[in-house]
Each structure stands twice: as C-alpha cells, then as structure tokens.
C-alpha positions, 0 to 999 in steps of 0.5 A: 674347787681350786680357787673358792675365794675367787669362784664366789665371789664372781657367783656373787657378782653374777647375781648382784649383776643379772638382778639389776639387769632384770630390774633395768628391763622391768622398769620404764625407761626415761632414755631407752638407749641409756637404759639399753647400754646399761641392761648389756653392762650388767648381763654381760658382766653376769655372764663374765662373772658366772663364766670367770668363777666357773674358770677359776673354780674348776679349770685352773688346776686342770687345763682342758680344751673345755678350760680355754673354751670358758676362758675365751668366752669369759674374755668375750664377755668381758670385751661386750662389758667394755663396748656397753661402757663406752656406749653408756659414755656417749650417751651421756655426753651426747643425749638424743645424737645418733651414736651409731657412728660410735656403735659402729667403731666400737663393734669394729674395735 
C-alpha cells in the first residue's frame, strides 16, 4: 500500500457515510426532498471515499489505465457530492418550491 494513512482514512470515511446513507433511507421523512439530497450526499461521498482509498492506496506508485479509470470515477463521484449540496441548499432556502430549475442548472453545470 503506497499511501495507508490516506487509504484508511477514506475506508473509514466510507463507512461513516454509507451507514448514514442507510440510516437517512430507514427513517421516515418529515421533507423527502431534503431527506433525498442528503441520502445522495452521503453515498456519493461513500463512493469517492471507497474509490479515492482505493486510489491512493494502490494506484499511485503504479500508474495504469485501471488507475485513471478510478481516479475519474472518484472525481465523478466527488462532482455528485457537489451537486447533492447545492440541492441541500436550495431546499433549505426555499422549503416546498419547485427547485427543478436549479436541478436542471446544476446537471447541466
């Protein structure tokens, strides 16, 4: 392993996130869009996590095709995070509106 202090820690990460992922789904929702937003956040930061340790643990010291393939999948992953923030955001400030607009924006962004 190249770089085992970074490689547990986004393992470790990856738990912590997709066990509240699953929490978020088992529980009943008060505002399912808000509960929607947040249940992507966390898996999509599981996701990066699991992909980014992976990386940094394995792939690093060795570049290959499979390397990048995890790297642009990790980045992917990162941008889903993103975009589940921005859409936590909006629901906040605008409780009940139709974000589809902003849904739209920031798919197209």
């Amino acid at each position: 392993m190249t770089e085992p202090d970074v490689a547990i820690t986004d393992y470790l990460l990856a738990i912590e996130s997709l066990w509240l992922a699953t929490l978020l789904v088992a529980q009943p929702a008060g505002r399912a869009d808000l509960q929607l937003w947040f249940v992507v956040f966390f898996a999509a930061t599981g996701i990066a996590s699991v992909l980014g340790g992976t990386f940094h643990g394995f792939c690093v010291a060795h570049p290959s095709h499979m390397g990048r393939w995890i790297w642009r999948k990790t980045v992917l992953a990162i941008g889903v995070t993103t975009s589940a923030t921005w859409m936590i955001g909006a629901s906040m400030l605008w409780p009940g509106a139709d974000t589809g607009w902003l849904t739209t924006m920031v798919a197209g962004g």
